[in-house]
MARSE-721443 format. One line per field, with one value per residue (C-alpha): residue number from 1; residue in three letters; x, y, z. Coordinates in pm, 1 decimal, decimal comma, padded with zeros to 6 digits, always signed. Each point is the difference from the previous one (the first is absolute). Layout:
<sites>
guti = c(NUM | ...)
tivex = c(ALA | ...)
X = c(X | ...)
Y = c(Y | ...)
Z = c(Z | ...)
</sites>
This chain:
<sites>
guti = c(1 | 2 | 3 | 4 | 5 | 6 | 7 | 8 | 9 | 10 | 11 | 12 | 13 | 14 | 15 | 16 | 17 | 18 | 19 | 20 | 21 | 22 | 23 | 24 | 25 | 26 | 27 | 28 | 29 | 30 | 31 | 32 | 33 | 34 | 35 | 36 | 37 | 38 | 39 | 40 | 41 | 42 | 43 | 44 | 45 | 46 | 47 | 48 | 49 | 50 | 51 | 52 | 53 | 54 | 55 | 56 | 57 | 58 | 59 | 60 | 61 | 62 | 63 | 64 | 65 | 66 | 67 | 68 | 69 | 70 | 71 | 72 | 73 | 74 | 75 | 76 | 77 | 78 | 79 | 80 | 81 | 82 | 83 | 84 | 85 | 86 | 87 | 88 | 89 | 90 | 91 | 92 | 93 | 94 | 95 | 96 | 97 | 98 | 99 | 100 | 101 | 102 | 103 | 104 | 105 | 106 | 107 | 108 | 109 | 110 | 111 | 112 | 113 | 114 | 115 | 116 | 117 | 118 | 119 | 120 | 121 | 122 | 123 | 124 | 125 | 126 | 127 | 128 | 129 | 130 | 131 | 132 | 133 | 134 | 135 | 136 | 137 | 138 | 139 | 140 | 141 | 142 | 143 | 144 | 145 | 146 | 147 | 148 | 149 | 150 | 151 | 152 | 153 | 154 | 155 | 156 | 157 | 158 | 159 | 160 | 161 | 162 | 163 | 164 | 165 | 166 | 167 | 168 | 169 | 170 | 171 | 172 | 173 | 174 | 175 | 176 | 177 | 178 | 179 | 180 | 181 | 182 | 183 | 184 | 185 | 186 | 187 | 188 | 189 | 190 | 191 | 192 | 193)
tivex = c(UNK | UNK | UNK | UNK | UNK | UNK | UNK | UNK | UNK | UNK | UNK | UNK | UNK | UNK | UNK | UNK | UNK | UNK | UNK | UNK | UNK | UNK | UNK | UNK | UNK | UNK | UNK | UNK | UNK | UNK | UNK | UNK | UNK | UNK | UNK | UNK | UNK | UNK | UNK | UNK | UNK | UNK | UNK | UNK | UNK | UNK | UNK | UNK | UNK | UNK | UNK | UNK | UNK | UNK | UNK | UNK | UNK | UNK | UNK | UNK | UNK | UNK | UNK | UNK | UNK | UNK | UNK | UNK | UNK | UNK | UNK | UNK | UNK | UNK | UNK | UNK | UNK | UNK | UNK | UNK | UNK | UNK | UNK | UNK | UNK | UNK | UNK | UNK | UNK | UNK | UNK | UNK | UNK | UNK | UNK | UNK | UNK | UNK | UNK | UNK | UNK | UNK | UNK | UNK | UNK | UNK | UNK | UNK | UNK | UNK | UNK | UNK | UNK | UNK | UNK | UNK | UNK | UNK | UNK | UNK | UNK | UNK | UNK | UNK | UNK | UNK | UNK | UNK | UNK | UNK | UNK | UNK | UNK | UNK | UNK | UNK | UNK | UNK | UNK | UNK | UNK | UNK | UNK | UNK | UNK | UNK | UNK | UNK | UNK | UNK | UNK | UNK | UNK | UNK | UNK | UNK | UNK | UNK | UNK | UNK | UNK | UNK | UNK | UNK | UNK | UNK | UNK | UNK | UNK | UNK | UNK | UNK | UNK | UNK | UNK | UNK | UNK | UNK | UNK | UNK | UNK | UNK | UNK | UNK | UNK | UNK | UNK | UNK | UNK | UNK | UNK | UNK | UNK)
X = c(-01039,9 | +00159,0 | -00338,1 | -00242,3 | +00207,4 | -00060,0 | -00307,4 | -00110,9 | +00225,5 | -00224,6 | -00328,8 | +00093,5 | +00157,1 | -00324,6 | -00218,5 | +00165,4 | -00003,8 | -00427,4 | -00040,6 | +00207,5 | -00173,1 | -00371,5 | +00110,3 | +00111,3 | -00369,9 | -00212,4 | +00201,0 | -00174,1 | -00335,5 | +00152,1 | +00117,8 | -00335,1 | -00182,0 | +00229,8 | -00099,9 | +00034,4 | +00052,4 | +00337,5 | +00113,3 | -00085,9 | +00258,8 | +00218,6 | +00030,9 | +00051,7 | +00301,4 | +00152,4 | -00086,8 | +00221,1 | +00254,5 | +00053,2 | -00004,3 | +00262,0 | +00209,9 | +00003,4 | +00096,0 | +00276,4 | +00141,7 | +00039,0 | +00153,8 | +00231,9 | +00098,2 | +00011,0 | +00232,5 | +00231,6 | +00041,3 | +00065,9 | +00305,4 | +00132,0 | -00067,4 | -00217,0 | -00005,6 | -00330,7 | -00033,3 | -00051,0 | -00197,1 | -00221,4 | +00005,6 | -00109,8 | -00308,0 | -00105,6 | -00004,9 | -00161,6 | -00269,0 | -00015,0 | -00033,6 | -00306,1 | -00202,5 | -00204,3 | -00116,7 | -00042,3 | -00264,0 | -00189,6 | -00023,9 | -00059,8 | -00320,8 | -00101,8 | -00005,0 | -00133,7 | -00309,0 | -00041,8 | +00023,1 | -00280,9 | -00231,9 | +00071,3 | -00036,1 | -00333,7 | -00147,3 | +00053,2 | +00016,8 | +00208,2 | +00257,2 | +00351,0 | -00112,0 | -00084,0 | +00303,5 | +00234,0 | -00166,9 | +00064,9 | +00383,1 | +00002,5 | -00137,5 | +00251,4 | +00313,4 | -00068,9 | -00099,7 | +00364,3 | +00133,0 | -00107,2 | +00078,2 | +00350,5 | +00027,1 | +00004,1 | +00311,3 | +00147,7 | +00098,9 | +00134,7 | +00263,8 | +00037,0 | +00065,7 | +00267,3 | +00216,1 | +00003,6 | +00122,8 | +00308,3 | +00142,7 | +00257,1 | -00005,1 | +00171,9 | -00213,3 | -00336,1 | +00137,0 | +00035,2 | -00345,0 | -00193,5 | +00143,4 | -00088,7 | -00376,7 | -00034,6 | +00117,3 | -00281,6 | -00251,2 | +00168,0 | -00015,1 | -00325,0 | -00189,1 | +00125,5 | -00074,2 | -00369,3 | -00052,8 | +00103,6 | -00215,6 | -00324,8 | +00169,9 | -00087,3 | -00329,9 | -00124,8 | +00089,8 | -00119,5 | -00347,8 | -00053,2 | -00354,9 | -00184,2 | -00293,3 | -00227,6 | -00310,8 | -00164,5 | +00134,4 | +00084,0 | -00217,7 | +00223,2 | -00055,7 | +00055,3 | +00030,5)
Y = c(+04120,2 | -00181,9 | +00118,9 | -00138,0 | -00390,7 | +00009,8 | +00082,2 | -00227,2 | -00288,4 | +00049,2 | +00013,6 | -00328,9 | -00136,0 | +00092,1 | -00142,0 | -00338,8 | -00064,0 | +00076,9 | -00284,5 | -00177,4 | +00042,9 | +00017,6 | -00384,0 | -00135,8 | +00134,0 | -00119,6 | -00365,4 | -00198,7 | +00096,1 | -00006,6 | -00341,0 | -00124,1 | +00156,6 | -00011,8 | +00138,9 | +00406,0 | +00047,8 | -00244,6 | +00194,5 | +00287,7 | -00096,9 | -00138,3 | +00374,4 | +00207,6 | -00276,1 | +00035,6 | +00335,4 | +00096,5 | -00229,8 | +00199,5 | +00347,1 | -00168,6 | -00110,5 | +00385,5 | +00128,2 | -00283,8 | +00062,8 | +00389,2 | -00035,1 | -00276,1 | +00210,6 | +00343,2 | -00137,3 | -00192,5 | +00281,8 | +00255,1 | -00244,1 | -00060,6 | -00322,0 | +00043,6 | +00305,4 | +00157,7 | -00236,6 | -00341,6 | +00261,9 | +00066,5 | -00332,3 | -00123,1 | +00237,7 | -00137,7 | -00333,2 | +00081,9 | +00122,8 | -00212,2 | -00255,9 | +00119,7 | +00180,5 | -00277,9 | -00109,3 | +00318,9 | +00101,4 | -00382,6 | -00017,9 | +00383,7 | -00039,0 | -00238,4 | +00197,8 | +00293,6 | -00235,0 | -00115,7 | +00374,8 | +00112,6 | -00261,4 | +00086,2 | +00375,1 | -00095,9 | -00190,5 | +00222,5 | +00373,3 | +00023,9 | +00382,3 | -00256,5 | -00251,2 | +00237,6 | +00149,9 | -00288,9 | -00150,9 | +00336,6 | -00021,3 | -00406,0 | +00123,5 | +00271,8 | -00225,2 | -00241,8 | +00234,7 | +00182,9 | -00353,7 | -00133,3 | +00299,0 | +00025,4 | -00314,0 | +00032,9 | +00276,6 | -00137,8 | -00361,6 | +00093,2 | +00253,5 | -00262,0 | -00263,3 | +00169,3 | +00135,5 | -00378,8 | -00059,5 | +00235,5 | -00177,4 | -00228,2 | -00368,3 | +00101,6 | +00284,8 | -00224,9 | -00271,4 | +00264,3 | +00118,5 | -00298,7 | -00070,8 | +00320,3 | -00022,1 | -00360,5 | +00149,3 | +00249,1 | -00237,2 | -00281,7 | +00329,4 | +00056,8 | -00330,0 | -00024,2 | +00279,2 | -00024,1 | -00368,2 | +00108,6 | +00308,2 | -00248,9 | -00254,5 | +00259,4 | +00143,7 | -00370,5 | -00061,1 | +00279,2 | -00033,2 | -00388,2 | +00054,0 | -00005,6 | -00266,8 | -00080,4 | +00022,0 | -00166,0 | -00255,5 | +00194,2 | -00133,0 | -00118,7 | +00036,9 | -00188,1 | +00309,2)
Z = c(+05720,3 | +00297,2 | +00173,1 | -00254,5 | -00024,5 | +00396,8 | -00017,2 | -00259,1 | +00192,8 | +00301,5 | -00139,0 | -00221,8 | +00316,8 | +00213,4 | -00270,3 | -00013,5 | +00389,9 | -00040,9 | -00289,3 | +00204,6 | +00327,5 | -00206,6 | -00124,9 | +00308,3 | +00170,3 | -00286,0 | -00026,7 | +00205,0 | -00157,8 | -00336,3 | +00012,6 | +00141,4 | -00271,2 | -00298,6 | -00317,2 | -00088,4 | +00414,3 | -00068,6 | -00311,5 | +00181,6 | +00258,3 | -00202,8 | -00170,6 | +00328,0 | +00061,9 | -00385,1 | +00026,9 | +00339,4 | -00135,7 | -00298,4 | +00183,2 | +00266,6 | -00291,5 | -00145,9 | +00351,9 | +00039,6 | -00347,3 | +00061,5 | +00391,5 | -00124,0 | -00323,2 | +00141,8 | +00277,0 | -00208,9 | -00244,6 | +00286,9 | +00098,1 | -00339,3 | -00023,3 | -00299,3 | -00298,7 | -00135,2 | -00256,7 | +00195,1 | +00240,2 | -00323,8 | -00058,7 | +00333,3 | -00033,9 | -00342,7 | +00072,5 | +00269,0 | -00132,5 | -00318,8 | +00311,1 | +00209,7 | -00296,0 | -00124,9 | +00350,3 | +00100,1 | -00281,0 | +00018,3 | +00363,7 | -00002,6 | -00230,0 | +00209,7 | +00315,2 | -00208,7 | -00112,0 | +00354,2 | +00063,1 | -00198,4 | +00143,4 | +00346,2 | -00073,6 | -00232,7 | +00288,9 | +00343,2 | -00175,0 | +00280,3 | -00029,9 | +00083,0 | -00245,1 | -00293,4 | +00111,9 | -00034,4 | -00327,7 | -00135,0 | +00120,6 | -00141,1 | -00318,1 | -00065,0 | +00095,5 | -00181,7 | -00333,8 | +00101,2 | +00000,9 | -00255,5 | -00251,3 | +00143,8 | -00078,5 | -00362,6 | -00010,2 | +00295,7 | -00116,9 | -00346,7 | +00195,7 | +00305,8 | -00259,8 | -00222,3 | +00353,7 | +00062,1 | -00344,6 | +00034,4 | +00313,6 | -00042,4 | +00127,2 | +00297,6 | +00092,7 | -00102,8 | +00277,0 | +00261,4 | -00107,3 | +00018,0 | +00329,9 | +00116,9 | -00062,8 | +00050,9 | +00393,4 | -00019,0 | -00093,8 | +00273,2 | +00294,5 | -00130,9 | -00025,6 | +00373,4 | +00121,2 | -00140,9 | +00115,3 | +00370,2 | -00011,4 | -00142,0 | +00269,7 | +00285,7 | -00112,0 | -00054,8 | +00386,1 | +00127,5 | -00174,3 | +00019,5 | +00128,1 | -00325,8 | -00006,9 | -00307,9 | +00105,2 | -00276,7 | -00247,3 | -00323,3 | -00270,4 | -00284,9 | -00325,8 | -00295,9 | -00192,2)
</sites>
């Protein structure tokens, strides 16, 4: 079991530092031509966020449990809110990467795109389904904590999402440097529609 939570830890961990290192490449361009491509952005950033937040929330509970500081409820706890927390992002901004996805995948009939619209379309199906069982059970573990535990909750994932929403921006922060060289070519044509 131990196994399987480090495993899943590290490929959450390694997806959030690729939206976050896909948004920092694509901002310049995005912000120039603003639209879907700035939604589009926007997502990979939300998205990394989210999957940082998950990967905070576990680290900081598993280690404060394994020194006492905290019992297996407000551990439970932690975890609900957690997710309760990132879900809704994670299904929007994951159908819209999905959608953009499919287009990509549509247009090049290129093996890695097919490939990752197919991977896109099953997370966010397994998201979204999840969804619907896992909120109802999140929600009523929240319910059972006292207001003590609840306080120590809240401050627990609201220093996920803090770590995480850092650790994203820098990540975007670098990319961005690193790939300052984009140049519009044309002016986008903009539409009314």
């Amino acid at each position: 079991m131990v196994v399987l939570i480090g495993f899943l830890l590290l490929l959450n961990l390694v997806i959030s530092i690729w939206n976050s290192y896909a948004a920092g490449i694509t901002l310049a361009e995005a912000r120039v031509l603003r639209g879907f491509p700035l939604l589009l952005n926007w997502s990979a950033r939300v998205m990394s966020i989210c999957g940082f937040t998950y990967v905070f929330a576990i680290l900081l509970t598993m280690f404060l449990s394994s020194i006492g500081q905290i019992d297996a409820e407000t551990a439970e706890g932690v975890f609900s809110m957690t997710y309760i927390a990132v879900i809704v992002p994670v299904v929007g901004f994951g159908l819209v990467i999905t959608i953009h996805s499919w287009k990509v995948a549509y247009e090049t009939r290129h093996p890695i795109a097919i490939g990752l619209a197919g991977w896109n379309t099953f997370a966010t199906a397994y998201n979204t389904v999840r969804a619907f069982t896992m909120v109802p059970k999140a929600y009523s573990s929240i319910i059972k904590l006292g207001s003590g535990k609840t306080k120590v909750v809240i401050f627990l994932v609201a220093t996920a999402a803090f770590l995480a929403i850092i650790c994203s921006n820098s990540i975007v922060a670098y990319a961005a440097r690193n790939h300052a060289d984009f140049k519009l070519k044309e002016k986008p044509k903009r539409s009314l529609a």
